[in-house]
BASEKOL-287892 format. One record per atom (N, C-alpha, C): z, x, y. Coordinates in steps of 0.02 Angstrom, whole numbers, padded with zeros to 5 digits, always signed. Atoms other than C-alpha are relative to their C-alpha. Layout:
<rs>
ZXY...
</rs>
This chain:
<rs>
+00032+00066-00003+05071+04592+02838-00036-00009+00066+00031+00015-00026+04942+04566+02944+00035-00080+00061-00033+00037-00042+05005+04482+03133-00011-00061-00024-00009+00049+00009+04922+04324+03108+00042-00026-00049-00035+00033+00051+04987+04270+02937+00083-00005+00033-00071+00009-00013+05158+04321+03009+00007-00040+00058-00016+00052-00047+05143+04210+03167-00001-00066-00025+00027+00056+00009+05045+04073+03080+00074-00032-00059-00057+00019+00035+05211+04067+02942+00061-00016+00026-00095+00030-00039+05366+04061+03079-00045-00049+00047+00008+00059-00035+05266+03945+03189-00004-00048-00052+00016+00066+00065+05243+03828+03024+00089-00016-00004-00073+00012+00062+05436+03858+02953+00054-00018+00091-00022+00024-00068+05497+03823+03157-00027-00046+00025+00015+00065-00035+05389+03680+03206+00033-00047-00077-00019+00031+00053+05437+03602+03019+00070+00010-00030-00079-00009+00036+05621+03644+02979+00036-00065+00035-00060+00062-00020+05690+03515+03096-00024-00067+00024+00019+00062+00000+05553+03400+03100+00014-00043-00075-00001+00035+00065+05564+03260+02961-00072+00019-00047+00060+00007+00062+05405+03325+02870-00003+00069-00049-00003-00061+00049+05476+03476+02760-00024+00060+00006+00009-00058-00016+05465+03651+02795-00004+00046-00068+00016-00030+00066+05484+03710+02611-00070-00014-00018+00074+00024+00030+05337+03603+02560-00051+00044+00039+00063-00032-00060+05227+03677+02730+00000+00048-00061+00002-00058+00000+05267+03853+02669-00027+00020-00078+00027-00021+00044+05222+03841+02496-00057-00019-00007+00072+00025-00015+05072+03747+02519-00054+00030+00041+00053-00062-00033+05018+03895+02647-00043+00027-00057+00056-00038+00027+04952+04012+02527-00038-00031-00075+00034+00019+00043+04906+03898+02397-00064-00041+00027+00056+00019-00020+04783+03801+02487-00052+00045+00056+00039-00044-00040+04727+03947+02604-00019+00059-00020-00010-00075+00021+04723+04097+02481+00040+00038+00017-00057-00053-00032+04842+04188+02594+00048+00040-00063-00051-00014+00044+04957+04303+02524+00059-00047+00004-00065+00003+00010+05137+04241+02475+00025+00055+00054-00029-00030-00059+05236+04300+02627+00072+00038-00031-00052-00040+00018+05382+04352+02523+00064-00058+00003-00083+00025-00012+05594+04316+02519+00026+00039+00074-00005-00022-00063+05600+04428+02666+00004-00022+00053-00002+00028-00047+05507+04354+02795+00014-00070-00002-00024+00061-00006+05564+04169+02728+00071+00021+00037-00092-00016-00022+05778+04258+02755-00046-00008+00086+00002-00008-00092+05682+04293+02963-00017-00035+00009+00014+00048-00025+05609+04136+02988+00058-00047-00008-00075+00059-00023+05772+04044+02947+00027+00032+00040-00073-00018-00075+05883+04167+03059-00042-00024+00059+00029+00016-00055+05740+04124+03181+00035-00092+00021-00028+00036-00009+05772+03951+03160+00090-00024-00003-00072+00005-00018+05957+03951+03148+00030+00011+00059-00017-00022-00037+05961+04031+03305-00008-00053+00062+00055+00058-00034+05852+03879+03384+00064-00058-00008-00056+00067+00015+05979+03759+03315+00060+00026+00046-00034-00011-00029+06140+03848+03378-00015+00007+00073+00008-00002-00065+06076+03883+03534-00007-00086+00040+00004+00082-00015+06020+03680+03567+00059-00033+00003-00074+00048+00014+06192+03623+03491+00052+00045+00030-00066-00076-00024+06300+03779+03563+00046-00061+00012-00066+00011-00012+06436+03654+03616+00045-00048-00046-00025+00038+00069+06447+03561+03459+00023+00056-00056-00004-00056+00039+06434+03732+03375+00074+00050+00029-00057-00048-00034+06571+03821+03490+00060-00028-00019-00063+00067-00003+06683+03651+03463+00014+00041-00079+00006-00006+00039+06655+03697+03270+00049+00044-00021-00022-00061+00012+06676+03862+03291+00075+00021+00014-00075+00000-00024+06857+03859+03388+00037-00026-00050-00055+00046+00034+06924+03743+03253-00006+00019-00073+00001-00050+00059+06851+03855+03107+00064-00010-00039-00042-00031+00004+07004+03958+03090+00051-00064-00041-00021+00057+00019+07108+03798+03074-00004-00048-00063+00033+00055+00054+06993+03691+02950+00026+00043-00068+00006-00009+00049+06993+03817+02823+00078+00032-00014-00065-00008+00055+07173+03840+02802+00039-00090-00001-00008+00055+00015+07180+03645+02790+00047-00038+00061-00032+00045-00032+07255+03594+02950-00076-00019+00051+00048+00040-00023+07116+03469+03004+00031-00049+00040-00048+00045-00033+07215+03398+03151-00023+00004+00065+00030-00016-00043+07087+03458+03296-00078-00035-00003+00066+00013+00012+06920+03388+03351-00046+00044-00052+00055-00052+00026+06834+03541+03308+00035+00019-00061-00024-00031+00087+06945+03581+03137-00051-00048-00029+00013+00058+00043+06879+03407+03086-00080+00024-00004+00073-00020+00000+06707+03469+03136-00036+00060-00055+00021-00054+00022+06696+03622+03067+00011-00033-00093-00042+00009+00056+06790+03548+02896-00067-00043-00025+00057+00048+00034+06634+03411+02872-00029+00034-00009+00073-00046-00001+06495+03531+02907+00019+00048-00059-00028-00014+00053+06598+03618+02760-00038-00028-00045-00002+00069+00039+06615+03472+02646-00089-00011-00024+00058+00027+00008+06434+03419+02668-00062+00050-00026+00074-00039+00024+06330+03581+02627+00037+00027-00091-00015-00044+00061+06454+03608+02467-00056-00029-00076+00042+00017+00064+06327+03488+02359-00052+00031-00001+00060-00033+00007+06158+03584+02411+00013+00068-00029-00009-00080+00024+06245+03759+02359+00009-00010-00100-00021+00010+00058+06307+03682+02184-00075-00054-00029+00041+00017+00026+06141+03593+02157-00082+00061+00004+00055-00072-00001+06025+03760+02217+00020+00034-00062-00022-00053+00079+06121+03843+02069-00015-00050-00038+00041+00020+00061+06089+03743+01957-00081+00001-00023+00083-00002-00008+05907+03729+01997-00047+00067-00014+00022-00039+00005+05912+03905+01998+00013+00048-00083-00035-00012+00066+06007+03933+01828-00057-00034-00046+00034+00041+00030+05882+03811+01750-00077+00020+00002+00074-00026-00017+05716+03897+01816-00041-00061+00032+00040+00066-00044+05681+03701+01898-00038+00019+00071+00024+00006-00070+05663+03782+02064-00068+00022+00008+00068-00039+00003+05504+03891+02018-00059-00057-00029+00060+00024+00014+05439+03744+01919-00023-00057+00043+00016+00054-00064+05446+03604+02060-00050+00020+00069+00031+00010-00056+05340+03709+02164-00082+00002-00002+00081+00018+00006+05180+03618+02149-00018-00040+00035+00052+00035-00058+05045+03533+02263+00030-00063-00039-00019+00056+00008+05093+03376+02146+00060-00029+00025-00055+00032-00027+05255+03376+02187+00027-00010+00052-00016+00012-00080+05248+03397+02358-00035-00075+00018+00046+00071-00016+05117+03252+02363+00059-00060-00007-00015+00051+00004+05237+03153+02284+00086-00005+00047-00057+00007-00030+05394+03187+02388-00009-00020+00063+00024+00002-00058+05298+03192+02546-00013-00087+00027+00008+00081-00003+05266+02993+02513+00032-00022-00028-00056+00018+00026+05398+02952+02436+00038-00007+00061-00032+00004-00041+05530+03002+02529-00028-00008+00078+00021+00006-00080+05420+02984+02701-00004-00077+00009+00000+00057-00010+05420+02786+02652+00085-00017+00011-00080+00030-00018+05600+02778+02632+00039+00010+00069-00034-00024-00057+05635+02877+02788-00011-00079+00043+00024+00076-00031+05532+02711+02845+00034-00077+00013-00012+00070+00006+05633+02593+02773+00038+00018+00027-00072-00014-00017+05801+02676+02827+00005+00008+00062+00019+00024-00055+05735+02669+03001+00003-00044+00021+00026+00071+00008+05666+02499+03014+00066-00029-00009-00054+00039+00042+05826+02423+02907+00082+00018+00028-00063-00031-00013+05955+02538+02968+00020-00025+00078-00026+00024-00049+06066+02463+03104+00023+00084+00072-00029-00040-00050+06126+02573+03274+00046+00000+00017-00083+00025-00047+06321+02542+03294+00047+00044-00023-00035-00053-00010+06399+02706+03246-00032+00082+00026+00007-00068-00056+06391+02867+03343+00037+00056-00028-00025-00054+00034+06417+03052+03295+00077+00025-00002-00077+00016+00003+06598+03046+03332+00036-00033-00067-00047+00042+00042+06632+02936+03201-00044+00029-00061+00029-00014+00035+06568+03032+03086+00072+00017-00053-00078-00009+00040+06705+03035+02925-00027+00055-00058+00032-00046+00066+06727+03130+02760-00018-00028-00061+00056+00054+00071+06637+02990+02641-00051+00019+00040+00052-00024-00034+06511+03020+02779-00042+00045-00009+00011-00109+00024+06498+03223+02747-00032-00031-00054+00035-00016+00071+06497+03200+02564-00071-00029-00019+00089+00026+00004+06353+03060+02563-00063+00046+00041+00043-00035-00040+06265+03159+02676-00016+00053-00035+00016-00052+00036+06288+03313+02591-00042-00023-00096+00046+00019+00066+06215+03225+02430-00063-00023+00013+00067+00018-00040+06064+03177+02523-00041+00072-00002+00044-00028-00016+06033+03337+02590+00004+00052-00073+00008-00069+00068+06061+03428+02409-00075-00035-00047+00055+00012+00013+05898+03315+02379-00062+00043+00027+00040-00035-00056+05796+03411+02495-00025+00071-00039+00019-00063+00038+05802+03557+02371-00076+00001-00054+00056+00003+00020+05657+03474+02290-00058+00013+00064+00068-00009-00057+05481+03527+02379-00015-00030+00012+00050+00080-00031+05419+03407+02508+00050-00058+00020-00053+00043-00015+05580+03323+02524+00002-00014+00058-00032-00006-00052+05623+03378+02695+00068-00002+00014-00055+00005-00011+05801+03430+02731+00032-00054+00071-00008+00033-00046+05805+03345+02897-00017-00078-00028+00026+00088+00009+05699+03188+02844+00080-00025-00028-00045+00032+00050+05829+03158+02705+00075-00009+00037-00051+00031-00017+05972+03179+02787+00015-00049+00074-00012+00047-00077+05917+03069+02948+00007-00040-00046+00012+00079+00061+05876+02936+02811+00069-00009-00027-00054+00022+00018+06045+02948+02743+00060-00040+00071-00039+00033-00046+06129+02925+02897-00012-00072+00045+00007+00057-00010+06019+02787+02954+00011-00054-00043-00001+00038+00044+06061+02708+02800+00083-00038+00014-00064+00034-00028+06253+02699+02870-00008-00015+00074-00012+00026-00046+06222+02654+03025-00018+00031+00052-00003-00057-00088+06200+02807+03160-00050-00028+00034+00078+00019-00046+06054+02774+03284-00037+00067-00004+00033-00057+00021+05929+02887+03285+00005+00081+00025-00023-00058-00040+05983+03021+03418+00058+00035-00038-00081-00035+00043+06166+03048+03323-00015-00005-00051+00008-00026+00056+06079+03050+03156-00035+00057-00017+00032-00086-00002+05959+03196+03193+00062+00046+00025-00069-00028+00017+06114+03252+03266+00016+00050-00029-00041-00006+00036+06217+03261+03138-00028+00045-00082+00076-00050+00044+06047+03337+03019-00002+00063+00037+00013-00070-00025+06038+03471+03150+00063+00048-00020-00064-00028+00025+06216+03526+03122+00021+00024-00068-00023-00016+00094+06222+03500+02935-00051+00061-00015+00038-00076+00043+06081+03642+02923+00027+00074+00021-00034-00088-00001+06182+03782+02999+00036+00039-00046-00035-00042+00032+06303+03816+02870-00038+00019-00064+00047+00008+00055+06150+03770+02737-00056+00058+00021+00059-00056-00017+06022+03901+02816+00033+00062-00001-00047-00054+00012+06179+04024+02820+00001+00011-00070-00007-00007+00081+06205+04014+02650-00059+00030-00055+00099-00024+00008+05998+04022+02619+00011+00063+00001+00015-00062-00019+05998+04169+02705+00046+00074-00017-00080-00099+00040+06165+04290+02625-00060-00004-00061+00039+00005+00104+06069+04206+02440-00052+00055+00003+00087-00055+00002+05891+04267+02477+00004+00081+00051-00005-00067-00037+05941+04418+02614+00044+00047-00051-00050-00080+00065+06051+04505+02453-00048+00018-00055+00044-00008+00056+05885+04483+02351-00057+00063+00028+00080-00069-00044+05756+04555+02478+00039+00063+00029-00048-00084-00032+05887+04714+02554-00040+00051-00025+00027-00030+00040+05824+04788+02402-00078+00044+00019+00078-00034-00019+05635+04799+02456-00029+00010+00082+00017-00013-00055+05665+04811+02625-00040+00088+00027+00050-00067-00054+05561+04967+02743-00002-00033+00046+00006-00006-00077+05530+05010+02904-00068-00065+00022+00054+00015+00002+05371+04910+02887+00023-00064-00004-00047+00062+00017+05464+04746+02820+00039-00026+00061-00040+00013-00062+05587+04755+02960-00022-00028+00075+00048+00003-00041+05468+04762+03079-00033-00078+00005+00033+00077+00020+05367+04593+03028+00042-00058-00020-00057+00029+00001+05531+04514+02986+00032-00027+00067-00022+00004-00084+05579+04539+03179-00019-00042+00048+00061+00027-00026+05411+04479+03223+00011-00089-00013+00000+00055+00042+05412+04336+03117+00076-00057+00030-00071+00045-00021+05621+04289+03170-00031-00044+00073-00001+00018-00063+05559+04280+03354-00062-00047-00007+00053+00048+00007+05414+04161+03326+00024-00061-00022-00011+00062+00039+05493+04040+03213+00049-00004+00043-00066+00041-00056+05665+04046+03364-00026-00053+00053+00032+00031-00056+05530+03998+03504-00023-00077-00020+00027+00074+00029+05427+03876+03386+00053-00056-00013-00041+00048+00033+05584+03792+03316+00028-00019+00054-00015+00010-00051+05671+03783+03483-00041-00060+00035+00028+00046-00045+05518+03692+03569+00006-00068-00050-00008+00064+00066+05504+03580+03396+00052-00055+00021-00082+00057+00026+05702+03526+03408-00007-00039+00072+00018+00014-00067+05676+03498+03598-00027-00054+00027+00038+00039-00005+05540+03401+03591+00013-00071-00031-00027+00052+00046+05605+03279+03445+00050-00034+00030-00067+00038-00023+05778+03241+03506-00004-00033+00089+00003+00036-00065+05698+03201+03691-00056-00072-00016+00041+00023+00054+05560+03105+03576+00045-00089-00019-00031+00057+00045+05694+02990+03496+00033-00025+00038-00045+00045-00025+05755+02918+03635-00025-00072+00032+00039+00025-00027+05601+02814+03652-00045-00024-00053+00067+00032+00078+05497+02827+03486+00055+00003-00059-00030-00017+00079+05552+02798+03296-00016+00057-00038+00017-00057+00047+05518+02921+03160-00059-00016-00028+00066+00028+00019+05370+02806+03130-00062+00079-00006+00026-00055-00001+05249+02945+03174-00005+00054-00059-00026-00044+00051+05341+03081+03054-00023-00037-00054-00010+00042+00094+05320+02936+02917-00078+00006-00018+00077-00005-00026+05131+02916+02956-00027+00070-00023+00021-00060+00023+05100+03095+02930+00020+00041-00061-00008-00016+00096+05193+03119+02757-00035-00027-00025+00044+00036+00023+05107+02971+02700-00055+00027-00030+00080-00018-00005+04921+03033+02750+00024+00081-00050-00015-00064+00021+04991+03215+02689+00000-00010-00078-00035-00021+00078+05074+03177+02527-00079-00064-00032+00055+00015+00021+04897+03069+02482-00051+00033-00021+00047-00052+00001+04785+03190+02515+00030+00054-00051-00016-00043+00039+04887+03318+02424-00005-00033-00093+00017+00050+00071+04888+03177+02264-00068+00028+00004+00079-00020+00019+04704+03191+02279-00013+00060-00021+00015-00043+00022+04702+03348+02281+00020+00032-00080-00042-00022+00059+04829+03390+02124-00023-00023-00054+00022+00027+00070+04736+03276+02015-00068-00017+00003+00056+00002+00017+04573+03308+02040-00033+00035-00044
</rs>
């Protein structure tokens, strides 16, 4: 694959994974509106480890907390900060794994991916992020994060599996909907995508193994380290971002996005 395409795809799927404006939608909407080739299951599995790597590294001490209390969570003694931690971030990605199968059992996931339907998720859900902003109060904090919490959350972000959704948007929007402020609801979105981009990446990295080469590997590598840097400055930028602006902005640019893409889908 030719460098550019592979820079121009992890800088897209790393500036857009942990902003609110959908990183699925970007990436399929690359080569349909630019001719480009289809980049593959390959380099999508290296642009998430890229960004996964971007996330852990930002959250490392929310992720280390997690990680210490692992061991713990999953033989059910949730009696530690970090068991409790690790035990939600559980909890909350088990609806996106049991609604990807289905989607994928059903052949829905191949047929949702159209310019229409991104149009219409892109404004859709980019108004509600609006209202759940706007409407949504600031008087709980990521601490108090419970396990009705997880599960709503995790039913939020098993929305996201439609194109154009945005995994992040959706699940800030859920949490502004109970209450978080906006700093501890991106948060608590940044966290919920680690065990969800893990999971991504065993699904689709046991599909592509298969057609891997030396050649693959290579542009895969390329591709991880582009989308770690891009997604890194992205998350960086956002969470220093929100301590000052709303998501207004993000909403603003689904809007204009998911319009233009209407126009386009039904012309």
């Amino acid at each position: 694959m030719p460098l550019f395409h592979l820079i121009l795809v992890a800088v897209i799927q790393g500036i857009t994974e942990f902003l609110p404006v959908s990183s699925s939608g970007h990436l399929i909407l690359l080569p349909g509106l630019t001719g480009l080739e289809d980049q593959g299951q390959a380099i999508d599995v290296a642009v998430h480890v890229g960004t996964l790597f971007a996330v852990i590294l930002y959250f490392w001490p929310d992720v280390k907390l997690a990680l210490s209390g692992l061991p713990r969570a999953v033989t059910g003694r949730i009696d530690t900060e970090g068991s409790k931690l690790a035990f939600l971030l559980i909890v909350s990605s088990i609806p996106v794994v049991a609604f990807g199968v289905l989607l994928k059992m059903t052949g829905l996931d191949d047929d949702m991916r159209s310019i229409a339907v991104i149009g219409w998720t892109m404004l859709v859900f980019g108004i509600v992020l609006y209202w759940a902003d706007q409407a949504g109060e600031a008087t709980r904090e990521a601490r108090d994060w419970s396990l009705r919490d997880a599960m709503v959350m995790g039913v939020w972000q098993a929305i996201a599996l439609i194109p154009g959704t945005s995994r992040s948007g959706i699940t800030i929007t859920g949490a502004r909907f109970m209450g978080y402020g906006r700093s501890d609801a991106a948060r608590l979105s940044m966290l919920m995508s680690i065990p969800v981009i893990i999971e991504s990446g065993v699904f689709l990295g046991a599909e592509a193994v298969y057609t891997a080469n030396v050649g693959l590997i290579r542009d895969s590598a390329i591709a991880a380290a582009f989308a770690f840097v891009s997604a890194l400055l992205a998350l960086t930028l956002m969470m220093r971002l929100l301590r000052s602006v709303s998501f207004t902005p993000y909403v603003i640019y689904r809007i204009v996005l998911g319009i233009v893409l209407l126009v386009v889908a039904y012309s």
